[in-house]
C-alpha positions as CSV (number, residue, x, y, z in Angstrom):
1,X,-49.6,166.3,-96.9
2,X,-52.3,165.5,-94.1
3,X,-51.3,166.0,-90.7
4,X,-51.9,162.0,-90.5
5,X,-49.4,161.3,-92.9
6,X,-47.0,164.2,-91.1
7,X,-47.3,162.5,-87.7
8,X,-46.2,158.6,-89.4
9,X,-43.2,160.2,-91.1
10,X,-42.0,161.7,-87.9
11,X,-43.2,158.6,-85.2
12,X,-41.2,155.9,-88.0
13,X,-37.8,156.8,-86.9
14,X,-38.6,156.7,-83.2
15,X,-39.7,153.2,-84.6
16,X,-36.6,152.3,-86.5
17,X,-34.8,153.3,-83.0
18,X,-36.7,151.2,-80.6
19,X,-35.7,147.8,-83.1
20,X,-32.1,148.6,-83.1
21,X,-32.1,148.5,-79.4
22,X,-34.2,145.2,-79.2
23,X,-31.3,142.8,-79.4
24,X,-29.4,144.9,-77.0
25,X,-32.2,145.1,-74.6
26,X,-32.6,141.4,-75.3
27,X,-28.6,140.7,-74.5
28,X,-29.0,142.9,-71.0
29,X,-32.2,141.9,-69.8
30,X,-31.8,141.1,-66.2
31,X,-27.8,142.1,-66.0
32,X,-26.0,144.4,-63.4
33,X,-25.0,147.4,-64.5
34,X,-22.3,149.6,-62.3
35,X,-22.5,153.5,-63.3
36,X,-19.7,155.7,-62.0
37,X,-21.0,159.1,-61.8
38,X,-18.6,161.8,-62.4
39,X,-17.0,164.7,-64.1
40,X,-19.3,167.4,-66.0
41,X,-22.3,165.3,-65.5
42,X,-22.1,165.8,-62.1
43,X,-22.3,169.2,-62.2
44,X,-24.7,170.7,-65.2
45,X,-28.1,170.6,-64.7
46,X,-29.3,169.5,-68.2
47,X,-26.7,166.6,-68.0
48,X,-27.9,165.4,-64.4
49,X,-31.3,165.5,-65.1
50,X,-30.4,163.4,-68.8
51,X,-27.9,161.0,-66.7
52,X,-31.1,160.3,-64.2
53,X,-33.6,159.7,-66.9
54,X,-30.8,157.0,-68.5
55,X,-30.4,155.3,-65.3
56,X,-34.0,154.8,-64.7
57,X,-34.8,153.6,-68.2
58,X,-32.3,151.0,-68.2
59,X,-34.3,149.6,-64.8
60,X,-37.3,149.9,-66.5
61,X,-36.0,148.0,-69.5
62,X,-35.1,145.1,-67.4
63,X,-31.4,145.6,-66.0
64,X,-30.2,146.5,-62.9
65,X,-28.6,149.7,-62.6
66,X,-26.1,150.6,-59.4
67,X,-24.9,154.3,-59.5
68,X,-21.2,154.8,-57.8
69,X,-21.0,158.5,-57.4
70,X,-17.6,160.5,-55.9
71,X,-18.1,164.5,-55.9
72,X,-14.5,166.5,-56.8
73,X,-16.1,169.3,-57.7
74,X,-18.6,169.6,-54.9
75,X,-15.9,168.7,-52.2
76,X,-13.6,171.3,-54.0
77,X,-15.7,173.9,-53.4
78,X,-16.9,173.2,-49.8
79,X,-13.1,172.6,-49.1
80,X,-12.5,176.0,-50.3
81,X,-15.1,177.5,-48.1
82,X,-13.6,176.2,-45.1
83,X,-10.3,177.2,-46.0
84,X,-8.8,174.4,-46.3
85,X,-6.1,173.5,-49.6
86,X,-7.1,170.8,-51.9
87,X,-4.1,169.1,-53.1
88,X,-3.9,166.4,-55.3
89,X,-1.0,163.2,-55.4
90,X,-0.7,160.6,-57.8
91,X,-4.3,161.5,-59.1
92,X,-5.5,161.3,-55.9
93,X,-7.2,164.0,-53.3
94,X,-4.8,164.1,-50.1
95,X,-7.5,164.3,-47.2
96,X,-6.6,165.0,-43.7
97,X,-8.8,164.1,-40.7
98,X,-10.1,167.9,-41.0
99,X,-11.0,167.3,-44.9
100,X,-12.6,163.9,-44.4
101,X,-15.5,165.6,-42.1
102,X,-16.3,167.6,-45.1
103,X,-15.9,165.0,-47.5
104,X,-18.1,162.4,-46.0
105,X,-20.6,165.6,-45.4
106,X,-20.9,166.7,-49.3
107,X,-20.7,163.5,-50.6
108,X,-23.3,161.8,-48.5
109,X,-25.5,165.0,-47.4
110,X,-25.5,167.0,-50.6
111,X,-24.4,164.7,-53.8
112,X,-25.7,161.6,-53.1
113,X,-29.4,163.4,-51.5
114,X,-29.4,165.4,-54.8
115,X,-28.9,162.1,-56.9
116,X,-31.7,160.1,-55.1
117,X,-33.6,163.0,-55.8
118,X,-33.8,163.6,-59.4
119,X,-34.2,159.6,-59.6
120,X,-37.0,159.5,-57.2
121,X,-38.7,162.2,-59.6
122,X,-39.9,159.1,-61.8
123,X,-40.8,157.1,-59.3
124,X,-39.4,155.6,-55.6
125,X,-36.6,154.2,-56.8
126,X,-33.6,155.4,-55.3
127,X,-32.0,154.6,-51.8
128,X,-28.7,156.2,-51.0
129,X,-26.2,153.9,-48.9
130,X,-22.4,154.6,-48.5
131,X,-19.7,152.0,-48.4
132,X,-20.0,151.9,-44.8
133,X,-23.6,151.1,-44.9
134,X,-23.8,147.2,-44.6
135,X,-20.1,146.9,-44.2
136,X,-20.4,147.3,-48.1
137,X,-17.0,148.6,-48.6
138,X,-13.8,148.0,-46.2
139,X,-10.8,150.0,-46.4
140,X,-7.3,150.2,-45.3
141,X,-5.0,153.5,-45.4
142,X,-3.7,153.7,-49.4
143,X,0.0,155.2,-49.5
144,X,0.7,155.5,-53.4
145,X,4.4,155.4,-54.4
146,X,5.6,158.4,-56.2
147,X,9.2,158.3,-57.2
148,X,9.6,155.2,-55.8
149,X,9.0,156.4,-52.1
150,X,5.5,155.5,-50.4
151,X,3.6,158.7,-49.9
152,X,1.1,159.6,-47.0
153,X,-2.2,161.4,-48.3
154,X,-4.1,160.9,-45.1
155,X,-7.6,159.5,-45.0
156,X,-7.4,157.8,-48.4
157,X,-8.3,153.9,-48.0
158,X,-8.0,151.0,-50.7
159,X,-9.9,148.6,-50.6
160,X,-10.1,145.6,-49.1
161,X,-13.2,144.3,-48.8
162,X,-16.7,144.3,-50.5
163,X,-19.8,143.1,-49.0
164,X,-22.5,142.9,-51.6
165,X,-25.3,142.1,-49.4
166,X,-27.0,145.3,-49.1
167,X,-27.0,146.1,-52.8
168,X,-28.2,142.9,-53.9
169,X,-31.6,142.9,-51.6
170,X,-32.2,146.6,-52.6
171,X,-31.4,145.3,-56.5
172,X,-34.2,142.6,-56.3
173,X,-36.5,144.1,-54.7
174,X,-36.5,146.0,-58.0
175,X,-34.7,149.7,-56.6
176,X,-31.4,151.7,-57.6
177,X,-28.8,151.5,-55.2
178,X,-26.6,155.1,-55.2
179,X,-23.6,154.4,-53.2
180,X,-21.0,157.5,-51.9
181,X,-17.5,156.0,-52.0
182,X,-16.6,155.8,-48.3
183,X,-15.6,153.0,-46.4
184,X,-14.7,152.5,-42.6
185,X,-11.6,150.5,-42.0
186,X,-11.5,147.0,-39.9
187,X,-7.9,147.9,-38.5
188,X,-8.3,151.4,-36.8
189,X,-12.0,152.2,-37.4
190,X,-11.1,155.7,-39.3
191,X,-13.2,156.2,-42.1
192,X,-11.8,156.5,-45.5
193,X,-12.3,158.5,-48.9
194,X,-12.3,156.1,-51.4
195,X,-11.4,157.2,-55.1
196,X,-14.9,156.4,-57.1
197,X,-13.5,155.1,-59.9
198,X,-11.8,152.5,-58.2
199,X,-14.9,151.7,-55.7
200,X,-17.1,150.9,-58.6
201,X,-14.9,148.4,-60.1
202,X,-14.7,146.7,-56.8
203,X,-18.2,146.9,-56.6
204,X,-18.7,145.9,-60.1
205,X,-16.5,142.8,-60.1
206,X,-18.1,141.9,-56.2
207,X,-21.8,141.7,-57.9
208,X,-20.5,139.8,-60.7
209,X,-21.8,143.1,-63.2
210,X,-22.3,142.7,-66.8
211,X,-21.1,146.3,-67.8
212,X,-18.9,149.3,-65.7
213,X,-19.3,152.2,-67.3
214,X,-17.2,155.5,-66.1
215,X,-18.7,158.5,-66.6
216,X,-15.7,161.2,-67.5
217,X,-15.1,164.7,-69.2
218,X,-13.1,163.5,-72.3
219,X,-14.5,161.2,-75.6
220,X,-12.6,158.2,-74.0
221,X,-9.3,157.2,-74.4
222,X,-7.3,158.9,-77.0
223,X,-4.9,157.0,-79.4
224,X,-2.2,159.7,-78.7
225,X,-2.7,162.4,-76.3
226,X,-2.0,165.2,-77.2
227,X,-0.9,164.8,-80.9
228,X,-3.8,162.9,-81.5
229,X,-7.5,163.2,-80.5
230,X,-8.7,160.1,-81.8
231,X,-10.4,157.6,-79.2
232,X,-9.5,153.9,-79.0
233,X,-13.0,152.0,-79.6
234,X,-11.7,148.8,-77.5
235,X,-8.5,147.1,-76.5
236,X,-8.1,144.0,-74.9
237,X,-6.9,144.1,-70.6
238,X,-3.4,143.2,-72.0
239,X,-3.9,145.9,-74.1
240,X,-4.8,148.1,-71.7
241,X,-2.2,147.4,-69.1
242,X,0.6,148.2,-71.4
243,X,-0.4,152.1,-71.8
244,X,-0.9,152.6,-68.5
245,X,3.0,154.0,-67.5
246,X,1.3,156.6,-70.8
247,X,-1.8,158.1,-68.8
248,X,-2.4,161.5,-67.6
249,X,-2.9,161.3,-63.6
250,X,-6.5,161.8,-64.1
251,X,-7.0,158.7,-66.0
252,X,-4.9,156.2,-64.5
253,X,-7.6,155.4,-61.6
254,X,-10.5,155.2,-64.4
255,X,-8.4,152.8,-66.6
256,X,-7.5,150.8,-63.6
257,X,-10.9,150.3,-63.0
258,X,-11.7,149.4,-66.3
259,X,-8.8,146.8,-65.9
260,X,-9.6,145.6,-62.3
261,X,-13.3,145.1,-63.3
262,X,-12.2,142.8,-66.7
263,X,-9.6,141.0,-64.8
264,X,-12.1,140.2,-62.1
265,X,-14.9,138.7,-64.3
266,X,-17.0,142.0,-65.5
267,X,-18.0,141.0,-69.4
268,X,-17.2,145.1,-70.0
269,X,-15.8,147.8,-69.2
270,X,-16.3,151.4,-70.8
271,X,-15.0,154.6,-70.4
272,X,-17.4,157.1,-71.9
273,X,-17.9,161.2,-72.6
274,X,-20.1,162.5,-69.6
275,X,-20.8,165.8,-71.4
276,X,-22.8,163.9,-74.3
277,X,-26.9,163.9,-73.2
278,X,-28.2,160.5,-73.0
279,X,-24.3,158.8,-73.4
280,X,-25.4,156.0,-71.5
281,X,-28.3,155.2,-73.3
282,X,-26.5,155.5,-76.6
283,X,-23.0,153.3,-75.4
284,X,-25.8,150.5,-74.0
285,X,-28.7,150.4,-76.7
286,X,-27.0,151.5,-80.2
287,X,-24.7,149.8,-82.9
288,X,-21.9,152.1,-82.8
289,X,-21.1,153.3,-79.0
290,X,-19.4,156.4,-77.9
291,X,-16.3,155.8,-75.8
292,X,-14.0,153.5,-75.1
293,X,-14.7,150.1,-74.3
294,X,-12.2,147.3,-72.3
295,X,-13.2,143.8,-72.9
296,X,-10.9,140.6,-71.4
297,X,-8.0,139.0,-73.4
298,X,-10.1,135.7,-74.5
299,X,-13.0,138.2,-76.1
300,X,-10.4,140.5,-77.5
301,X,-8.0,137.6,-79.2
302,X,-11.0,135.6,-80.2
């Protein structure tokens, strides 16, 4: 076989790859996409480096991709290093005053600068903002009820506000905004540690986004944990509501993303395996998907 001949037979599936992603590019072209960063990704080099070539080829193909990073394993580690306990409640980080100084320092001085980074290595792209940045995100203090009692885990905000007006000049003037899930409060002026999951569903549903995807260390949402490892492909919000009581701590702020973001106009919501290379590329641009995906009640029933 001539080397001619070799080169068609392996270039015709890259072919046969591009067309299955035409009407997919075709159906996103020009759409918000909100990315929450997370889990293993976060962490392993090869995955980084895959996660920052995905975002930067969907903006070259024509959508709009906003990155929403948090950094648990980052602020675990610094935490530890200044001796101070990470404890978790209701699947969230309890952050005192002493905490939140190293919090806002490793997510906004060594995640989020690391981030820009490996996306400003294919071009200047990036800007890093946080949610106090613009008044982008406004918080109040978040006491979660466990056992029926309301719970204080310090410096914790929900929030209250989103102001997309920062995002949406960096968006058109064509770069990727990467946004550290913070936010200052209105009422007392502390600044808060917002849970990422939930600050990119706020986000998403504030800029009107076509997609959220969550970024997360399991295949998506299994059928029946732990008997089961089989993932749910797609459930309606309803759906999804009802198995929340089920969830494992760590899940319930991802799924109630996924629900917040459907419930306040985002077309879709996935949930999808971090650890897989390229797993955004291949939930956006292919037939089959990889994760779990949360679509509103009229899409679901019809």
């Amino acid at each position: 076989m001539s080397t001619g001949t070799t080169r068609k037979h392996t270039a015709l599936p890259k072919a046969q790859i591009l067309v299955e992603a035409l009407p997919w590019l075709t159906r996103h072209h020009g759409k918000t996409v909100v990315i929450k960063f997370g889990g293993n990704a976060m962490v392993n080099e090869e995955l980084k480096a895959a996660f920052a070539q995905d975002v930067v080829f969907l903006r070259h193909a024509g959508l709009k991709p906003v990155v929403v990073h948090g950094g648990g394993p980052q602020i675990s580690r610094a935490l530890d290093r200044h001796g101070i306990v990470s404890e978790f409640k209701a699947g969230l980080r309890v952050t005192t005053e002493e905490a939140m100084d190293v919090v806002r320092m490793v997510l906004v001085g060594q995640v989020q600068r690391e981030l820009v980074g490996l996306l400003n290595q294919h071009g200047p792209l990036a800007v890093g903002l946080t949610g106090e940045d613009g008044h982008t995100m406004t918080a109040t203090k978040l006491r979660p009820e466990i056992d029926g009692e309301l719970v204080d885990i310090g410096r914790v905000g929900e929030i209250t506000e989103i102001d997309t007006g920062a995002i949406e000049v960096l968006l058109a003037d064509g770069r990727i905004p990467v946004v550290s899930s913070i936010a200052r409060s209105q009422d007392d002026g502390h600044v808060y540690n917002v849970n990422a999951d939930t600050a990119a569903a706020a986000l998403a549903a504030a800029l009107g986004a076509e997609t959220l995807m969550v970024l997360t260390d399991v295949e998506g949402l299994y059928e029946d944990w732990p008997n089961s490892d089989e993932v749910i492909s797609r459930l309606t919000a309803s759906q999804l509501e009802k198995l929340l009581p089920e969830l494992s701590a760590g899940m319930v702020p991802k799924m109630e993303g996924c629900l917040h973001a459907v419930r306040g106009g985002v077309t879709t919501a996935r949930v999808i395996d971090g650890r897989v290379q390229h797993s955004i590329l291949l939930e956006i641009f292919t037939d089959e998907g990889i994760g779990t995906m949360v679509v509103p009640d009229e899409e679901g029933e019809s």
